[in-house]
N, C-alpha and C positions, 0 to 999 in steps of 0.2 A: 416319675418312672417313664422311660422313654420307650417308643413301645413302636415296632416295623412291620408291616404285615403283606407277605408275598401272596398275592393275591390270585386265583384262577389258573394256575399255570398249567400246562399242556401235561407235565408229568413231573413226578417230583421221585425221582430215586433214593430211598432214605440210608441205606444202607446199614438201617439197623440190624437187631440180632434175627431177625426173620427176614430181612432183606425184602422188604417192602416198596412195593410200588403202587403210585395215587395217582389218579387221573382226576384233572379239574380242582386242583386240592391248594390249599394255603396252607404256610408257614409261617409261624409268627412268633416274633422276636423281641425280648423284653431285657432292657438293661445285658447286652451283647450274650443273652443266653435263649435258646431256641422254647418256646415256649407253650407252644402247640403245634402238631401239625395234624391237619385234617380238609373238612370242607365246612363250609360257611361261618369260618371262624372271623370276630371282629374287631377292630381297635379304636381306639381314640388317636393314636398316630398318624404316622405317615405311611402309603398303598404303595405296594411297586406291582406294575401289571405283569403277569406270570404269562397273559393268554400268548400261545407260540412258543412256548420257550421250555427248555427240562432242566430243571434243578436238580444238584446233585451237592454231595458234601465240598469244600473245598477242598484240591487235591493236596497231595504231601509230598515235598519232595523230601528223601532221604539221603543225598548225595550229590554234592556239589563242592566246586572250588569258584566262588567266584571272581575270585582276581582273574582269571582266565578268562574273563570275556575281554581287554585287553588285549589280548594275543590268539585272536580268533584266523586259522587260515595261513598262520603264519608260514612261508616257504624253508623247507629244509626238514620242517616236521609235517607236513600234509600226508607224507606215504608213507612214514616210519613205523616200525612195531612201538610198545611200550619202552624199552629202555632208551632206544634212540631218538623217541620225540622227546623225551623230557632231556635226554641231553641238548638236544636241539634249544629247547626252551630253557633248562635252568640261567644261564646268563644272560638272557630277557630280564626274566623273573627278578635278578639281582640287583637289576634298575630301578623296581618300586619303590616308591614310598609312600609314607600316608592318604596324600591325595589321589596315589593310583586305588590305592585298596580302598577307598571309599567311593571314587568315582565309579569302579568298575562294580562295585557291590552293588551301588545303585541301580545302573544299568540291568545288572543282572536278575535282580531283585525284581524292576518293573516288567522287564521280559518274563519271567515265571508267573507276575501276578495276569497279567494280560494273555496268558494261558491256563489259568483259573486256579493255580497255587495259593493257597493263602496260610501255610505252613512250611517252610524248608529249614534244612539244618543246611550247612556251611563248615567246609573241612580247607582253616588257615594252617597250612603247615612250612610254612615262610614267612620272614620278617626284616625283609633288609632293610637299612637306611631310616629307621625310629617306627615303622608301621608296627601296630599292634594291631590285637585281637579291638580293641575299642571302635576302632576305624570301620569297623564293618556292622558293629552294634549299631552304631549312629547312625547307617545308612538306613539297615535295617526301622530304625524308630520310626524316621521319614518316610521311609516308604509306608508303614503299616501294616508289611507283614508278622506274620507268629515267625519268631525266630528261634533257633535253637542252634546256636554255633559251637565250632568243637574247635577248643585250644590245642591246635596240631605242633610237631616240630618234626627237626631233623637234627640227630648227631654226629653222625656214623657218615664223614665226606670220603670225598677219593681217596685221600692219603690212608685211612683206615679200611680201605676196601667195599667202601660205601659209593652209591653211585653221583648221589649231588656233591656239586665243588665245595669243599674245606668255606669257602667264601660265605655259603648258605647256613652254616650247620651253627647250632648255638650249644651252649655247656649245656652236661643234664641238668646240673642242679642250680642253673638259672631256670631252666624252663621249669621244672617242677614249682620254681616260686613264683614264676609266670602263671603258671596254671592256678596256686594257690589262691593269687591274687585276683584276676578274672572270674573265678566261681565265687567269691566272698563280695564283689563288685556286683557284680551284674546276674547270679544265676537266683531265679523264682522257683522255688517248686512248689509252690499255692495253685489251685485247682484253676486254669483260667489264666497260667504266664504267659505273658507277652515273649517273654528273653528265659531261656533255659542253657546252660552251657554244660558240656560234654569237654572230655581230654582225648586227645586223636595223635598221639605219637603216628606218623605218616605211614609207614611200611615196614616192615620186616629186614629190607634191604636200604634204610635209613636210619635207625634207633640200633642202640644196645639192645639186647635180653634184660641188662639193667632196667634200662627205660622204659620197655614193655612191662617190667613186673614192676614196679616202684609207682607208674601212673594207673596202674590196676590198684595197686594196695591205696594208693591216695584216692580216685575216685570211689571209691566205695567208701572211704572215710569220710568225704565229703556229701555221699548222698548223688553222685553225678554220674551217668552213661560212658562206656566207652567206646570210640569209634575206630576204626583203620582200616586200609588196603587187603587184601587179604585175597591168593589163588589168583590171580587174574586172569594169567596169562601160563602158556608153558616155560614160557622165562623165568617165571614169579615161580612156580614146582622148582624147576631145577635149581633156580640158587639156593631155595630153602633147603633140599635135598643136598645139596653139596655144603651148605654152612653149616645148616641145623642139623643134618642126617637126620631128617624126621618132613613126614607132608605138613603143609600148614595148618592143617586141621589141627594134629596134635601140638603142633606150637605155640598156637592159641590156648589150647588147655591146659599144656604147661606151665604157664607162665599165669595163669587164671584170665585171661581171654573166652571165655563160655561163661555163658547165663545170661538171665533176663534183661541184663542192664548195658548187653554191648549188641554193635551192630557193625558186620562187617561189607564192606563194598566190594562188589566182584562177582566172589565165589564162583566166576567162569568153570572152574576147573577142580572145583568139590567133587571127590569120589562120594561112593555110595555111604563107607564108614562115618566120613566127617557129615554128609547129610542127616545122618541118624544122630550124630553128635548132638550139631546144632538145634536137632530137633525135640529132643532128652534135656538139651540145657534149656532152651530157650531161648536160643541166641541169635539176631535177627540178622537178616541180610537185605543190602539195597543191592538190585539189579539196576542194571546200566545199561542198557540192551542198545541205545546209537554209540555209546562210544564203545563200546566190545566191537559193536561193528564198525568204527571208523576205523581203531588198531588192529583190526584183525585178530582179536584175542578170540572169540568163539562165542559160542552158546551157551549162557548161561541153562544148568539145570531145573530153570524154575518148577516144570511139569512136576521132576519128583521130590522136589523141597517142598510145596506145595501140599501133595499127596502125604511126605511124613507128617508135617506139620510143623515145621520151619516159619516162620514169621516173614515173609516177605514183602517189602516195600519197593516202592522207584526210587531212582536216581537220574537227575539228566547229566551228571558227572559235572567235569570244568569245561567252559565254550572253548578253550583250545581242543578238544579232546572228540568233540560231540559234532558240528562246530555251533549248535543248538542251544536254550534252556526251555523249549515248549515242551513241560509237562505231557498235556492231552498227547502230541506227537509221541512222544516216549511211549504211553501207553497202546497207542495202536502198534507203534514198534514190539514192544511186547509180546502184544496179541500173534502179531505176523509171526513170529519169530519163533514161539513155541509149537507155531501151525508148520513151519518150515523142519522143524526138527522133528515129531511128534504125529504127524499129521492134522487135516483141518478141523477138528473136533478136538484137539489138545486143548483150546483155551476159548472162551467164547467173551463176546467185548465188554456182558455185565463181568464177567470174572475178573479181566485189567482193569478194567474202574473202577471195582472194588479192591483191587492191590493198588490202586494209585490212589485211594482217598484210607478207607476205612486200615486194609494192609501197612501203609505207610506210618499214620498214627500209631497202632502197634510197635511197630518196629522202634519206634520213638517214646515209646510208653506214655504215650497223650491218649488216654483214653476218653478224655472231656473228649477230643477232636475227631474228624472221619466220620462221623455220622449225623443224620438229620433225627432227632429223638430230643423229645424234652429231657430238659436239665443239660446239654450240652452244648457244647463254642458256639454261636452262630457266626459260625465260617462255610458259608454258601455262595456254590458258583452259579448263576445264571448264563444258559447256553440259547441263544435264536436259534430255533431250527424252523424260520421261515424263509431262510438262503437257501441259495442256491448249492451248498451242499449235501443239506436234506432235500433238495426237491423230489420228488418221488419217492421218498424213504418210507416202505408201508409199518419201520417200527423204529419213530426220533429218537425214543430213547436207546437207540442200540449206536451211542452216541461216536462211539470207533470205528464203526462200518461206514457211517454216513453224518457227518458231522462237524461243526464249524470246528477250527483250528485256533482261537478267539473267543475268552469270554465276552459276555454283553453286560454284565453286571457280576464284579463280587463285590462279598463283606467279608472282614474279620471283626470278630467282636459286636459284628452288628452294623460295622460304618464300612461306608463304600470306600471301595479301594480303586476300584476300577467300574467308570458308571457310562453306558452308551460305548464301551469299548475304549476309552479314554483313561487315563492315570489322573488320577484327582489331587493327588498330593502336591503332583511337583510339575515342571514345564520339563514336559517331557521331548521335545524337540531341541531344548537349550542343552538337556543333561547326553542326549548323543551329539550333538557339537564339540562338548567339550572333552565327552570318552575319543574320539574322534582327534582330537588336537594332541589329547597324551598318547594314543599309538602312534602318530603319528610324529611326537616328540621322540616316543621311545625306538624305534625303526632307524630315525639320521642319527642316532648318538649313540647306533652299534657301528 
């Protein structure tokens, strides 16, 4: 029985159902499940030294592309709104193949873990040139984080009035047997998966209404989550309003897009109706708050999503978008962001911590996950707050106000993923070399 014991640490945020906080306290960890936490608990294992340091659950990202670390900063899309960076980008994009979508997942992958993530989902909704959904599984394995990836597509090209090139877009009912295929491969829904898979038709202004309801009626026959684009921007209102003659709220629900088992990215521009929606179904939503603000899309409503009762998660979106995937950053982004709208008592930094670990898991229906409580993942981030950005901090744990950018130790499952600030899995110096050489590849053979 293998057995881990976080020993003495400065503060341990549990974020369980009373939202507990311990001083001087261990955590202890039994065959990758958390197994006490308290104080002067003991093991026959192995110690990790807490003293300095505030423990908190691993964080969760909800919302990501990671092929887009790849095409970080790219010129032509740095200032564009939503529609015209991804023009900008989709003939980039067309140039992947397997090795891009696995390098870049990599990349991506250790960057979120070394910002103390140790649960993301991932939204592939492109597949040029033989890439699959597998290509990012495997990264995922390697790396060791909890993955939960969403079989995305696109149908709906220019020629049909859609916005990606004819070049990008795949048949429906190929993809539908893509999707089949991937959930039957690869998805766990046993307490404690490593790999869970979601179906994530891309946006509104990409798929059919076919596509949208036909990957609803199948994920739910499968047992699997739905994911997609949803509200973003005012771009994203008005097309729906001029295709759909209806806001996206209700086009989601038309089409059976609400309830417990979907989660939409965005929701910038959720009226008050569709916030009560979402909040009546259960329908969760990932905030994106650096890339709302790198495109200029706006303010997410999280204050009053929040207040109904809406499920809300992060997202650090795709590195073209952001040009980021630091977790922790997002969350203080967060914090700022509803204090900018709302004023400085809209959101306080235990609140975005708590939507970046405990919020997120929900949002993903990982209820093993996001919190420090026996019987659950032991997926814990270790944070030093003996640097220099807590120095003077009269309260560490208010880890958004003053706080490292940099975990010092995570686990998933129990095993270290990231130990002394380091990636353990892989040479991580070699794996940006080589992310490095394919931008770099893909740049002169535009």
């Amino acid at each position: 029985m293998a057995e881990l014991l976080i020993r003495n640490a400065t503060t341990v945020l549990t974020m369980d159902d009373a939202r507990t906080e311990l001083s001087g306290a261990d955590v202890l960890i039994r065959d990758g499940v958390i197994a006490g936490v308290g104080h002067g608990l003991a093991t026959t294992g192995d110690t990790v030294d807490g003293a300095g340091c505030v423990v908190t659950p691993g964080l969760v990202n909800t919302h990501h592309h990671l092929y887009q670390t790849l095409t970080r900063a790219v010129p032509g899309g740095q200032d564009a709104l939503l529609f015209g960076w991804l023009q900008t980008l989709y003939p980039i994009w067309s140039r992947f193949g397997p090795e891009e979508m696995f390098v870049s997942a990599q990349v991506g992958l250790a960057e979120l873990a070394l910002s103390g993530c140790t649960l993301t989902s991932d939204h592939l909704y492109l597949y040029p040139n033989g890439a699959r959904l597998d290509d990012t599984i495997a990264a995922a394995r390697e790396i060791g984080l909890r993955f939960h990836p969403t079989r995305g597509s696109m149908s709906i090209g220019e020629s049909k009035g859609g916005l990606p090139p004819d070049s990008l877009v795949e048949d429906e009912r190929a993809i539908l047997e893509d999707c089949i295929r991937v959930v039957d491969a690869f998805h766990d829904a046993s307490e404690g998966a490593m790999v869970r898979v979601g179906l994530a038709p891309c946006s509104p202004f990409s798929v059919s209404r076919d596509l949208m309801r036909d990957a609803a009626l199948l994920a739910r026959d499968k047992g699997v989550t739905l994911h997609t684009h949803l509200a973003e921007n005012d771009e994203d209102i008005a097309y729906s309003e001029a295709q759909f003659g209806c806001r996206p709220g209700q086009y989601a629900e038309d089409l059976g897009w609400t309830g417990p088992d979907v989660w939409h990215a965005h929701c910038v521009k959720l009226d008050g109706q569709e916030i009560d929606l979402f909040a009546r179904s259960g329908t969760g939503v990932a905030h994106c708050p650096c890339s709302n603000c790198r495109l200029g899309s706006g303010i997410a409503p999280v204050r009053a999503m929040r207040d109904a009762g809406v499920k809300v998660g992060l997202g650090v979106d795709g590195s073209a978008s952001n040009d980021s995937g630091n977790l922790i950053a997002e969350a203080r982004q967060a914090m700022l962001l509803q204090r900018v709208s709302r004023g400085a008592d809209a959101m306080s930094a235990r609140e975005a911590l708590e939507i970046a670990t405990r919020g997120g898991a929900q949002v993903l229906g990982r209820n093993d996950c996001g919190q420090i409580a026996v019987g659950k993942r032991a997926d814990i981030a270790i944070w030093d707050v003996t640097g220099v950005e807590s120095a003077g901090s009269w309260d560490p744990a208010a880890l958004l106000l003053a706080g490292p950018m940099r975990v010092k130790h995570l686990f998933v499952e129990g095993r270290a993923v990231v130990w002394d600030g380091q990636m353990t899995g892989i040479d991580l110096p070699i794996l940006i070399e080589r992310q490095n050489r394919l931008a770099h590849r893909l740049a002169e053979s535009l």
